[in-house]
N, C-alpha and C positions, 0 to 999 in steps of 0.2 A: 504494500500500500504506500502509494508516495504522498507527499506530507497536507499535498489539497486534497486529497479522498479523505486523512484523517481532520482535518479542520475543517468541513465542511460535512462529515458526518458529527462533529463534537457539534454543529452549532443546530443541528436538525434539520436542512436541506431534506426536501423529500427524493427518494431514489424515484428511478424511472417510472418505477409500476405505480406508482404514487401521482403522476404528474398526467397532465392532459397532451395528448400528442400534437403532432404538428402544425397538422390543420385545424385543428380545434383552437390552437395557439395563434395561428394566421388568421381564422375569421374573430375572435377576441380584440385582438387588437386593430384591425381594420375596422371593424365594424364604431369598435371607443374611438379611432382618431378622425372618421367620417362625422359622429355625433359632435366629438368637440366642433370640427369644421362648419356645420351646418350651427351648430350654437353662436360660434362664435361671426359667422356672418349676418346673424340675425340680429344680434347683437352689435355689428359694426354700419347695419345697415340705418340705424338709427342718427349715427353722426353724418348720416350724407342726405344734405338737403332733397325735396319731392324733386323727381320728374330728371334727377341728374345719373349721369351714365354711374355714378360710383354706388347708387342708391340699388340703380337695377344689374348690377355685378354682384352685389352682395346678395340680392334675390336669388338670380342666378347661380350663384355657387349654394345659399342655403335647399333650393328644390333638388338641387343636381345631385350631392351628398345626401338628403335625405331618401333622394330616390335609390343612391346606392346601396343605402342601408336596409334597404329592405329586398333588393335584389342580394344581398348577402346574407339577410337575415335566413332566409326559407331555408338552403344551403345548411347553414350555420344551427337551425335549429333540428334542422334534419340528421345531421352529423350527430348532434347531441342525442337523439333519440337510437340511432343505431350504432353508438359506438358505447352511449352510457358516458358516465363520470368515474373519475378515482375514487378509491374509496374514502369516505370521510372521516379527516381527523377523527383520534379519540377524544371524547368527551362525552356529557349528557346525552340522552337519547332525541330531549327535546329540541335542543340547541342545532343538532344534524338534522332534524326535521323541518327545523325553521330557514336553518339555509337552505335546506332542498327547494322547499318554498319559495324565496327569494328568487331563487337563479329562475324559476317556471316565469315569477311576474317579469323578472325585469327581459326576459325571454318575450313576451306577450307585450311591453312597452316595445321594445323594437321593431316588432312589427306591427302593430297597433297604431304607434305613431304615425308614422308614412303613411300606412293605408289610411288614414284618415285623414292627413294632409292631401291626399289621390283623391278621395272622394267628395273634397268640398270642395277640390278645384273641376271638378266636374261641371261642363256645364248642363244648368237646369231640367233641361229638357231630357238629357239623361240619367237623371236621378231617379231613384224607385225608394219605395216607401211600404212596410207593413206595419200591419196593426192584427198584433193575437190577442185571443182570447183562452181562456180554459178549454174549449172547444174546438176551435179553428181560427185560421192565419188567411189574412186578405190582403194581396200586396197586388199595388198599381207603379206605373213609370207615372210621371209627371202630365204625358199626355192624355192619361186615361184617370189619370187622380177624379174621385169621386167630387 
């Protein structure tokens, strides 16, 4: 054993079997540095006056990254389903159940987001709409809305 296998097993580095593989590790981080991007233009679009080219590049890079994120999301959540997770530290039984949890929602914010940014930029007329009941579900496009 040479002396970074033992300093990095003293400090609890998880070994291999322990850690998420590669692509799981590629759509992670691509997926958080598109979020920041699309964050962060939404938030720079604000210092640039209406109707100016710097206003609508900030637009533009916020739809474009958000639309990446969800074109990596499916991918990414797909990956997750058939390959599964490491196993979870030890600890509480509750504590590994609540981040099981977590990783599901913020899994469901990823795509969730986008897709819902997609369907209000829809225009009107292709928009559909239900409405259920206990019973039964009645759903119209916009052209046939009751």
């Amino acid at each position: 054993m040479n002396r970074l296998q033992s300093v990095s097993g003293a400090i609890g580095f998880p070994d291999a079997a322990r850690r998420y593989d590669g692509l799981a590790v590629f759509f992670h981080w691509s997926v958080f540095l598109l979020i920041a991007a699309a964050y962060a233009a939404i938030e720079l679009k604000g210092f640039a006056g209406k109707g100016t080219p710097a206003r609508a590049l900030a637009m533009a890079v916020h739809e474009w990254t958000g639309a990446l994120v969800l074109v990596l999301a499916v991918p990414r959540v797909l990956w997750r389903l058939v390959r599964g997770a490491p196993p979870a530290e030890p600890g509480p039984r509750w504590m590994q159940r609540v981040g099981e949890a977590m990783h599901w929602v913020l899994y469901l914010f990823i795509v969730a987001q986008p897709s819902s940014a997609c369907l209000r930029s829809m225009p009107a007329d292709m928009r559909w709409w239900c409405q259920c009941s206990v019973s039964r579900c009645r759903c119209w496009s916009a052209r046939t809305r009751p």
